[in-house]
Every structure is written in C-alpha cells, then in structure tokens.
C-alpha positions as CSV (number, residue, x, y, z in Angstrom):
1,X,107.5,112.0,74.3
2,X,104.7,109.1,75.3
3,X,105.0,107.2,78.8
4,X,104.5,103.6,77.5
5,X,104.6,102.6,81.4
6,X,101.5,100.8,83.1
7,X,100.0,102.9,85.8
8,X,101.1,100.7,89.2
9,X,98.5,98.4,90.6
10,X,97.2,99.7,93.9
11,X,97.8,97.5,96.8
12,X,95.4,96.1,99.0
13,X,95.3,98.2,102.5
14,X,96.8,95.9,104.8
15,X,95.6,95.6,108.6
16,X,98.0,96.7,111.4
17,X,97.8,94.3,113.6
18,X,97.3,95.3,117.0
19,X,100.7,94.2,119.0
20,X,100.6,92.7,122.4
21,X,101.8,94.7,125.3
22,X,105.3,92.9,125.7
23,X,106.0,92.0,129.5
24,X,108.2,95.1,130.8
25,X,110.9,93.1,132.7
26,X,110.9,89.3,131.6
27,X,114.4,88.2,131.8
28,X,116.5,87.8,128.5
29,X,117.5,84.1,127.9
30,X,121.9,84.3,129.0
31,X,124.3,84.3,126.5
32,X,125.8,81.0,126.0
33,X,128.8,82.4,125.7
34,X,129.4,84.7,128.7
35,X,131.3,83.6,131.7
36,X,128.6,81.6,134.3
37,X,128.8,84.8,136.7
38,X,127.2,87.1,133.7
39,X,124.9,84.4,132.8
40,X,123.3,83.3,136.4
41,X,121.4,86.9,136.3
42,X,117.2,86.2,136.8
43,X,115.2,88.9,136.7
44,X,115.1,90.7,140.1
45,X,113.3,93.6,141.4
46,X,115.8,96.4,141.9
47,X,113.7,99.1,143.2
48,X,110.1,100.7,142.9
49,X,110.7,104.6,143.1
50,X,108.3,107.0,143.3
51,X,108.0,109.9,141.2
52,X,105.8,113.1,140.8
53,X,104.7,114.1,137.6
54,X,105.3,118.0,137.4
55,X,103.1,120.9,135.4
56,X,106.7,121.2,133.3
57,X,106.6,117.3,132.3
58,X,103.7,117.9,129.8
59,X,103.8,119.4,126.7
60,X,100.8,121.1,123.6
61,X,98.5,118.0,124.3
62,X,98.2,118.6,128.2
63,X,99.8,115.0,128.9
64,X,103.7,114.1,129.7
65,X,106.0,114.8,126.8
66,X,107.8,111.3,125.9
67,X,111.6,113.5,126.6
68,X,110.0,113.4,130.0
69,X,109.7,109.6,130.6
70,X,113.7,109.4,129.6
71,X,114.0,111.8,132.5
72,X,111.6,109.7,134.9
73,X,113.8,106.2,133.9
74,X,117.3,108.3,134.5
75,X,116.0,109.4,137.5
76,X,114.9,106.1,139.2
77,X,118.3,104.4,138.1
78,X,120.1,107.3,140.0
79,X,117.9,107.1,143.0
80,X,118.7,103.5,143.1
81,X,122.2,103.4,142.4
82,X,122.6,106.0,145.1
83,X,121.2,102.8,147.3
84,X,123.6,100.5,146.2
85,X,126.1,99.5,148.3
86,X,129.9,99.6,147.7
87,X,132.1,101.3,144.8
88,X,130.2,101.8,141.9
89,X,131.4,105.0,140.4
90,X,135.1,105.5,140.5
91,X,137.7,107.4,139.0
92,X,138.3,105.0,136.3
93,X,134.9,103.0,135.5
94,X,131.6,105.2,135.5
95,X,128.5,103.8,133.6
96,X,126.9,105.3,130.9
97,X,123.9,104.5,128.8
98,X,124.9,102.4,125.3
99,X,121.1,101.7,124.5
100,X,117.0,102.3,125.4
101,X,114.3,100.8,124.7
102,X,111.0,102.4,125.5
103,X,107.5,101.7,124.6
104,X,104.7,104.3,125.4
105,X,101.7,102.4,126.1
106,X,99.4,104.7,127.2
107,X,99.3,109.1,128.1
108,X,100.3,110.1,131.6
109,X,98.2,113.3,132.4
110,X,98.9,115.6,135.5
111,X,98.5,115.6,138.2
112,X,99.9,111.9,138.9
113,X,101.9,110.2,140.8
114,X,103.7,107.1,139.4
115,X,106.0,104.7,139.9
116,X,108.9,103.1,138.1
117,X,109.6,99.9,139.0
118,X,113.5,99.0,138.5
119,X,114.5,95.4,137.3
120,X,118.2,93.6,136.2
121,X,117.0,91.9,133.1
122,X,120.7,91.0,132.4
123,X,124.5,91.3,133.7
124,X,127.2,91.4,131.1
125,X,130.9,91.4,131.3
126,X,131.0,95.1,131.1
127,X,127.0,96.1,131.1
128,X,123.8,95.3,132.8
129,X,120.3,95.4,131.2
130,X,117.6,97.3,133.3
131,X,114.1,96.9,132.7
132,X,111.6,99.1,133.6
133,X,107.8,99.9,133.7
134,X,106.3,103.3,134.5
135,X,103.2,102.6,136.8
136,X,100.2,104.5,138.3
137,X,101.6,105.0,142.1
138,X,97.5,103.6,143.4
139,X,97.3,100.7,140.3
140,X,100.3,99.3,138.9
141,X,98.3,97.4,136.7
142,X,98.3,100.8,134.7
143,X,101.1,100.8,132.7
144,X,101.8,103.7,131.0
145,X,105.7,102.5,129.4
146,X,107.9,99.6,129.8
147,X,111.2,99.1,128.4
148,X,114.5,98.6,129.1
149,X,118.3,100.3,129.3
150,X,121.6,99.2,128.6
151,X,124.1,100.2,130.9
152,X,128.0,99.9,130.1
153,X,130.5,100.9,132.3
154,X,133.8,102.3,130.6
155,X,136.8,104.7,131.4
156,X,135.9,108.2,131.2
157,X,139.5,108.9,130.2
158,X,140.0,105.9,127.5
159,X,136.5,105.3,126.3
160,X,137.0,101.3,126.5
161,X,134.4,99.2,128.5
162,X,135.9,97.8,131.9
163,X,134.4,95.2,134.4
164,X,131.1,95.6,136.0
165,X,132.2,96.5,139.6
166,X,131.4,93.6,141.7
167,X,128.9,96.4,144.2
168,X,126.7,96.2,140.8
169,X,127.0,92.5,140.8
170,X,126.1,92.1,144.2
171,X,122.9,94.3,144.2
172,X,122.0,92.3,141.6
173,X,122.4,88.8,142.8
C-alpha cells in the first residue's frame, strides 16, 4: 500500500510574546446587573499579613513549592477574617473557595520573609473576589505572585449559595 499524502508543511516558529505582569489587585469593572450594594465595591486594602517562609515550603529546586503559595493565600485570608468584625461564619452560611487565580512571577527562596497583601476586588450577592500579591516583607516592589480568590458563602448542610453576611460587607466598605 503507497501513502499518496503530502508530507505537512512545517510551520514557522512563532514568538511567545513576553506577557505583562497584570496589576495584582485592580478592581473588576461591577456587574451591571447586581443590586447597587454588590456593585459600589472599589478595591480596598484588606490586610497586609506577614508570613515566614519555612525549610518545609520548598521543594527539589531549593525554592517554595507553588502547593505552598495556596497555603500562604489561605492563610492570610484566615488571619484576616479572624480580624473581621461581627458574624461571619455561622451555623448555616460558611464560605468556601469556588475559584483561584494565581500567577507565579518570580521563585521565593528561603530563608524569606514575605508579605501578602489582602484586597476586595469585588462583592457579589453571595461571593466576594479577593485579590492578592505575595511580596518581599523589606521591598514590595518584589512580587513574587499576584492573583485573586473567589469566595462563595453557602450552607454546609444544603450546598446552595446564601447572602454575603453584612460583617463581610462592612469590612469591605
């Protein structure tokens, strides 16, 4: 049996283009849609925590395994919803995380100390967007991820989204 087919043409390499860093915590435009109390939500500084990079963070290539900056992000949000005022954890609304976002900019050797700067990018009916940025604690013009999580608070014992409680709202404003 012959293979009549033409051998493919090669493509051209194409250049990656090399991507901006995207600002860590710029405010989403509001959703048109959403009641004027979700949409009045600017982005405002929540919280700058400040972590310690431990030997156990890093992984093969002697720098911080990217499992590890999850970790750093869930920890911050904890410390500063231990801060915030009010009922925010009940019985029947707890939050959980729906999405993440995470861009590694650059390798976070040890020993550091860093910081992870806390913003609310965006309230929804049910959900809030955090944004972050994982900084050098002595320059936090070295940025070594920025992101952002989704938030959703729901009923551990239906599964269905309820209200933001108004002590999220609040720390927010």
């Amino acid at each position: 049996m012959t293979d009549n087919r033409k051998p493919a043409a090669k493509r051209p390499a194409r250049k990656r283009a090399k991507s901006k860093p995207a600002p860590a915590v710029a405010a989403r435009p509001a959703d048109a849609s959403a009641p004027a109390s979700a949409r009045a939500v600017v982005a405002r500084t929540l919280a700058v925590i400040p972590l310690h990079v431990r030997w156990r963070d890093l992984d093969a290539f002697n720098h911080v395994n990217n499992s590890s900056y999850l970790t750093f992000l869930e920890e911050s949000r904890l410390q500063w919803l231990r801060t915030v005022p009010g009922e925010w954890f009940t019985e029947h609304a707890m939050p959980v995380m729906a999405a993440v976002e995470l861009r590694y900019r650059q390798p976070i050797t040890w020993p550091a100390e860093i910081d992870v700067l806390l913003v609310c990018e965006h309230l929804g009916n049910s959900s809030m967007t955090v944004g972050n940025r994982i900084v050098d604690r002595n320059d936090h013009a070295r940025v070594y991820a920025d992101g952002n999580v989704v938030m959703v608070w729901v009923d551990p014992g239906t599964g269905a989204s309820v209200p933001l409680p108004e002590a999220i709202r609040k720390a927010c404003a």
